[in-house]
N, C-alpha and C positions, 0 to 999 in steps of 0.2 A: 504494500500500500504506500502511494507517495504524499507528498507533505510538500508543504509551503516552504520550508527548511531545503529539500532534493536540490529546488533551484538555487538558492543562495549562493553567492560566491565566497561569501565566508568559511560557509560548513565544505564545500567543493575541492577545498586543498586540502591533500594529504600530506603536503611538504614538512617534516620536521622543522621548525622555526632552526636559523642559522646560528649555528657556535651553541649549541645548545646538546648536550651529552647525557645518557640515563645516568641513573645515580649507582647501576650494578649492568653486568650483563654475566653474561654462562658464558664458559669455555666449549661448551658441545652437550647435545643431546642426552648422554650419559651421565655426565655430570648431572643432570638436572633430575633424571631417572635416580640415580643414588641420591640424591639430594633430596628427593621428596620422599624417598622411604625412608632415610634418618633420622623422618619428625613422621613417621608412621603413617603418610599417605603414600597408597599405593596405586601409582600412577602408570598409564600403559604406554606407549611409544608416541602415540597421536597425541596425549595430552603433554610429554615429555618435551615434543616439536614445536609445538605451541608456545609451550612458555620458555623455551631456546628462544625463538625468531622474536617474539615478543621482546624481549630483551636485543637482542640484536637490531629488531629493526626501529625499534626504542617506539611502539606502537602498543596503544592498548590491547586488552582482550576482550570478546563479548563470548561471557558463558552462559549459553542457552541450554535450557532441559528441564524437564520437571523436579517440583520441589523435593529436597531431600536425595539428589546425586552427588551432592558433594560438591557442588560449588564454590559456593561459601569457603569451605575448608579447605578448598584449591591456594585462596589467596590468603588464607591462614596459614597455609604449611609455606608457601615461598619466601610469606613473613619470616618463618621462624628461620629456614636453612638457611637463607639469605640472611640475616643477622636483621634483618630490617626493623623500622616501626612500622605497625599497621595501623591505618587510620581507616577505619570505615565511614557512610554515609551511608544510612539505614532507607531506604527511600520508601516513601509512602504518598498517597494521594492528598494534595495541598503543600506538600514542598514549597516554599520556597526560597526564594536568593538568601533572606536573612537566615535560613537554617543550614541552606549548604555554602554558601560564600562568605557574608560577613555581615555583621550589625553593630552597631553604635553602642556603646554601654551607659543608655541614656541616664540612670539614676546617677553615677559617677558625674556625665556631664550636669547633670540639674546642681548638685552638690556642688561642685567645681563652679557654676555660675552663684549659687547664694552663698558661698565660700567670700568670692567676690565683692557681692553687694555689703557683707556685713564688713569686709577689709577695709581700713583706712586710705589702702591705696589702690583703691579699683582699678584694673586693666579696661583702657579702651575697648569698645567690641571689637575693634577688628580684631588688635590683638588676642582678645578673648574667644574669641571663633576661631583661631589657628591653633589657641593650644586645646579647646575641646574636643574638635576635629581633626586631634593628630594620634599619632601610632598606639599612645597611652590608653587613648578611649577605644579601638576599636577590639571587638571580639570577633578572632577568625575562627569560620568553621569549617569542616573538613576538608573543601577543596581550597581554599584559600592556604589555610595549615600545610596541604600538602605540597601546594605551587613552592611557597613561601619555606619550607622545609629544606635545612642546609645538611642533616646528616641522611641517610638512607629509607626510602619509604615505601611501603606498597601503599596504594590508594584502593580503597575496594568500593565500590557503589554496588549496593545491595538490591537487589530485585529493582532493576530500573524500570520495568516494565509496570509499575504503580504509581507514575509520575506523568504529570500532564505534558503535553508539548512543548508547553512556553519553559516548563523546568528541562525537557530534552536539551533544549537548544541551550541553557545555560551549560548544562555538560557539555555540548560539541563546539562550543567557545574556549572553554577551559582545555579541552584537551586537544583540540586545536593547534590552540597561540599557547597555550601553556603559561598563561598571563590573566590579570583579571583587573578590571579598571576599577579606580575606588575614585570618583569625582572629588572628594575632598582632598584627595592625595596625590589621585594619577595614578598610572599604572602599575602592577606590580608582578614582574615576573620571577618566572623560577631561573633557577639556577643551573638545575639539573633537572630532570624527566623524570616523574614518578613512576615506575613502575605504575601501569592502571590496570583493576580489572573489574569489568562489570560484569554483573548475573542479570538474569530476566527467566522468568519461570515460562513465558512465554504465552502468560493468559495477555497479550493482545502485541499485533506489530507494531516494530519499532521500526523506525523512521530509514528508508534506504541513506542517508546522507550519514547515520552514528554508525550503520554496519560499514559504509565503507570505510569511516574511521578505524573500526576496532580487526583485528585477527576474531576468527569465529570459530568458536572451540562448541561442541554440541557435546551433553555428559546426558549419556540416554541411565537406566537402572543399569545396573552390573550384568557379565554373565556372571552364571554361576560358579564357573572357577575362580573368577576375580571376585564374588564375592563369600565365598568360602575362606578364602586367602584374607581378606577383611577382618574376616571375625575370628581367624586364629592371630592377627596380627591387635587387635585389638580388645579382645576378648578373654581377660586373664584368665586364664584354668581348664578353658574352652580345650575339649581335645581335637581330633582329627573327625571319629565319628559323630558328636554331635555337632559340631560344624557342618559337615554335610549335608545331614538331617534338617537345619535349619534353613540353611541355603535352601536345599529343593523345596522343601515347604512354604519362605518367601516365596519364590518365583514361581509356585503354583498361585498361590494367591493373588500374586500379583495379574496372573492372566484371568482372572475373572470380571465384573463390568461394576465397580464400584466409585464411590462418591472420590476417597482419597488412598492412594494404591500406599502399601509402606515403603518409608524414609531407606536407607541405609542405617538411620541415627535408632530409628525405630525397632530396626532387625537388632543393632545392638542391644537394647536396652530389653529385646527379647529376651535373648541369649545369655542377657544375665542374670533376666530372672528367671530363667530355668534353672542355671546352675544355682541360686539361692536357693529355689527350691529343692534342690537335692533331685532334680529332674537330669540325670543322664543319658537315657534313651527316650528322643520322641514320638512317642504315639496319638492319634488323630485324638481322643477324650481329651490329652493332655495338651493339644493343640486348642481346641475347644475352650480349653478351662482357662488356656489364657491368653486371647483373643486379644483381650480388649486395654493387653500391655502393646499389640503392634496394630491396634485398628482403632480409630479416635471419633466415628459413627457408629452411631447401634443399629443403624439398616446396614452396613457395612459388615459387620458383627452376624446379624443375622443372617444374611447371606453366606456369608461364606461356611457357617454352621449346615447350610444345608446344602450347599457345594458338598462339603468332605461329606455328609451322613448318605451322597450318592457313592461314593469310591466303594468299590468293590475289596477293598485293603484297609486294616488298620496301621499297616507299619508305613511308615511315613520310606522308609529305605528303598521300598516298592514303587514311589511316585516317579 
């Protein structure tokens, strides 16, 4: 779907702003493979390239997929291997500039003006509007923080796809020019190139002018081996066979027709409450009994209760 943004000659250049360098980049592909499994995400070749070139080509990301692939956790783990600061920007419907850019700290300036008035030696207005209006009073928020940010940074914008256009476009400015105009100050660019990566769950299109911005990384659910491999990698105590068990059982459920399919975060937090339970082997009752730690609808709940009460099988090893 195209947008009033597509045409723009702002949003149209994909030129790196000049003399301008990332704050990190990867030596190669591998690297970045070991690197994401040293902070316990387990990353496959496609998403390994991505966040190579990314760095290399000092260009955002757009991670598209449904909720609970690990997104999110994408630009957590390259926070962490990477040494970086993460600054997220949690994006929601009504955003705007003062919440991802910048805003005045207007009580500080009220105070700062009747500070004044009761002084014996009041400052002129003008001079008093240049120092209200300067670096002391402003609060930067995350994109600003990250332009403006001298040591290492990921920037993460969070589900972008729950933000109106007129906030689109403030992102495809920022990462853009990599710069952000403050009227009372003027301009204020980066230094260095934030690491960027956006997510979007993908409940509505995003604008063709941000995707040609960003590299496009799509994180569908796991297969089954990569998510077996999940949960022995994050699943203390977890052995080999109930790993399996779980896995197949996820991705059976997951191919049925429901409201919200399970997270990965979801399968985890399964799996450990099986092992609390003293649940070693799983069987469809015991599947049953605890639904409703990896399903967060009770028409989702009930369904899939009468999925498994068809299977011809109570061993889940069978599926």
């Amino acid at each position: 779907m195209s947008s009033v943004l597509d045409s723009h000659p702002k949003f149209t250049d994909n030129v790196v702003p000049p003399n301008l360098v990332p704050h990190f980049t990867f030596d190669s592909v591998d690297q970045v493979l070991k690197g994401l499994e040293s902070v316990s995400y387990l990353a496959d070749e496609q998403i390994a390239t991505v966040v190579y070139l990314a760095g290399q080509l000092a260009k955002p990301i757009l991670v598209e997929g449904p909720a609970g692939t690990g997104k999110t956790e994408l630009a957590k783990a390259v926070a962490a291997f990477s040494s970086s600061r993460l600054i997220r920007l949690q994006c929601y419907e009504g955003l705007d500039e003062s919440k991802a850019l910048y805003e005045w700290n207007y009580r500080k300036q009220l105070l700062c003006i009747q500070a004044q008035e009761t002084s014996q030696e009041g400052l002129a207005w003008s001079k008093l509007e240049a120092d209200i209006f300067s670096s002391d009073f402003l609060l930067t928020r995350p994109l600003l923080d990250a332009i403006s940010a001298t040591d290492p940074v990921v920037l993460l914008i969070d589900e972008v796809d729950r933000v109106e256009m007129e906030t689109e476009a403030l992102f495809l400015e920022a990462l853009s020019d990599w710069q952000v105009s403050v009227p009372e100050l003027g301009t204020i660019s980066a230094n260095r190139i934030p690491f960027a990566l956006l997510t979007s769950n993908a409940t509505r299109e995003l604008s063709e002018a941000l995707k040609r911005r960003c590299l496009y990384l799509y994180l569908d659910y796991p297969s089954l081996e990569r998510e077996r491999e999940i949960l022995r990698k994050k699943v203390e105590g977890i052995d080999d066979y109930l790993a399996n068990q779980v896995a197949k059982m996820v991705r059976l459920i997951r191919s049925f027709d429901l409201k919200k399919l399970p997270s990965i975060s979801e399968t985890l937090d399964w799996a450990r409450t099986l092992l609390l339970l003293g649940i070693g082997s799983l069987d469809l009752e015991g599947t049953k009994d605890t639904l409703h730690i990896l399903l967060k609808y009770a028409s989702d709940i009930d369904k899939v209760v009468k999925e498994l009460d068809k299977l011809d099988t109570t061993d889940v090893g069978d599926l």
